[in-house]
N, C-alpha and C positions, 0 to 999 in steps of 0.2 A: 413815212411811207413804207420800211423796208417790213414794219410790222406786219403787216398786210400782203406786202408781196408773196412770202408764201402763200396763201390762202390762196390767191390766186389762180396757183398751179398746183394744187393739193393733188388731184387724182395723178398728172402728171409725176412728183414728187414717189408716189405711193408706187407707182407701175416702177421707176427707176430704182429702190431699194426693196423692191418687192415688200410692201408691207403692209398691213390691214387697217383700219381704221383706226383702230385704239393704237397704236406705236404711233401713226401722224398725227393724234390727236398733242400726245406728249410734244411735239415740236414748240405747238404754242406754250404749253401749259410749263414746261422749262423755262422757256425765256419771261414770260408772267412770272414764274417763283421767284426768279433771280432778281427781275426787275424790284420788286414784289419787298424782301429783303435788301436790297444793297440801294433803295431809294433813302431811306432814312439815314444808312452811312454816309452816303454823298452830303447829307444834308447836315450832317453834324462837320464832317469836312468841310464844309462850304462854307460852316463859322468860323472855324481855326482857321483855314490857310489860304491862297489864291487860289478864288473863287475859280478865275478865269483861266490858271491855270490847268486847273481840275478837270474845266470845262474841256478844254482845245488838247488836255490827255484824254479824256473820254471819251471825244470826238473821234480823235486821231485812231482810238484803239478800235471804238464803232466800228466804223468805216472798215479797217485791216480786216477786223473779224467778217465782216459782211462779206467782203469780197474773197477772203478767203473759203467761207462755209459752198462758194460756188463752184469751187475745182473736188469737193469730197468726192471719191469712186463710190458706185455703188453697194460695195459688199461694206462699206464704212458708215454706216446709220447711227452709229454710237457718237462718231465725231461731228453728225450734223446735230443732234443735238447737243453736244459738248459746245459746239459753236453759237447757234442759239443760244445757249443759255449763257454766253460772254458780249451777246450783244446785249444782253439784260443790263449789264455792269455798265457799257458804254452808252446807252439810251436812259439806265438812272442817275447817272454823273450830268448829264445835258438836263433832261427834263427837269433836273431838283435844283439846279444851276441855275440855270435862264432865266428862272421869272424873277429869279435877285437878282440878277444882274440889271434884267430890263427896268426893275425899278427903283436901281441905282440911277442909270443911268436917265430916267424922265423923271416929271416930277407933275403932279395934281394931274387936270383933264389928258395930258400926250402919256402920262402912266399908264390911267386907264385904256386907251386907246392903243396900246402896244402892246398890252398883258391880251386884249381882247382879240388882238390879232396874231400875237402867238399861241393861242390858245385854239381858236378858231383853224389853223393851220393844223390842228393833231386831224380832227375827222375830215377835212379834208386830204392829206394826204393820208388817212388809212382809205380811202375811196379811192385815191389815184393809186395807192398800193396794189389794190386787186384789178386794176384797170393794166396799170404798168407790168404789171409781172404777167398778164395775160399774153398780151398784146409784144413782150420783148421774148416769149417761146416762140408765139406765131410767127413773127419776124424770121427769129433768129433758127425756127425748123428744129429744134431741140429744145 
């Protein structure tokens, strides 16, 4: 979901670091590079060591960075992308994780059936992404 939350709030985003299109463009296009590259590390990782360990540090680190990239002041545009592009590291540690994991853990039709619905869960949380992130400015008046 948090892919998408930006987008969301794009114009929003743009008035707060004062910036023009092509600098918010870079928001996604950092976190896609990172992603982009560090999805195949995670994956060669993810045959050497614990899987799930990788996993639930990748998570962990997500999550930090996301919540963190929330409090950047406006004259710091360098560090919101700096941050995006570390949620790249923690969204390719999960997504190149997970579907080994889920088909360790089932096996024949409930494999299928679990890969289908983790898989099925990306576009729909990029939809709730630009729904959520809209919807928690309005709330929240900022």
């Amino acid at each position: 979901m948090d892919r998408f939350t930006v987008a969301g709030v794009l114009p929003d985003i743009e008035q707060f670091f004062n910036i023009g299109d092509s600098s918010s463009g870079l928001i996604q296009t950092v976190f896609i590079s990172s992603y982009m590259v560090l999805a195949p590390v995670f994956g060669y990782l993810g045959d050497r060591y614990n899987r799930k360990y990788l996993m639930c540090g990748g998570i962990a680190f997500w999550s930090l960075v996301t919540l963190g990239s929330s409090f950047i002041p406006g004259e710091h545009f360098w560090l919101l992308l700096l941050t995006r592009g570390l949620v790249g590291v923690g969204e390719a540690s999960y997504s190149t994780i997970a579907p080994t994991l889920i088909a360790d853990l089932f096996v024949a039709d409930q494999r299928s059936r679990m890969l289908s619905i983790f898989y099925f869960a990306i576009p729909v949380g990029s939809g709730l992404g630009y729904i959520a992130g809209s919807k928690v400015k309005d709330m929240a008046g900022d």
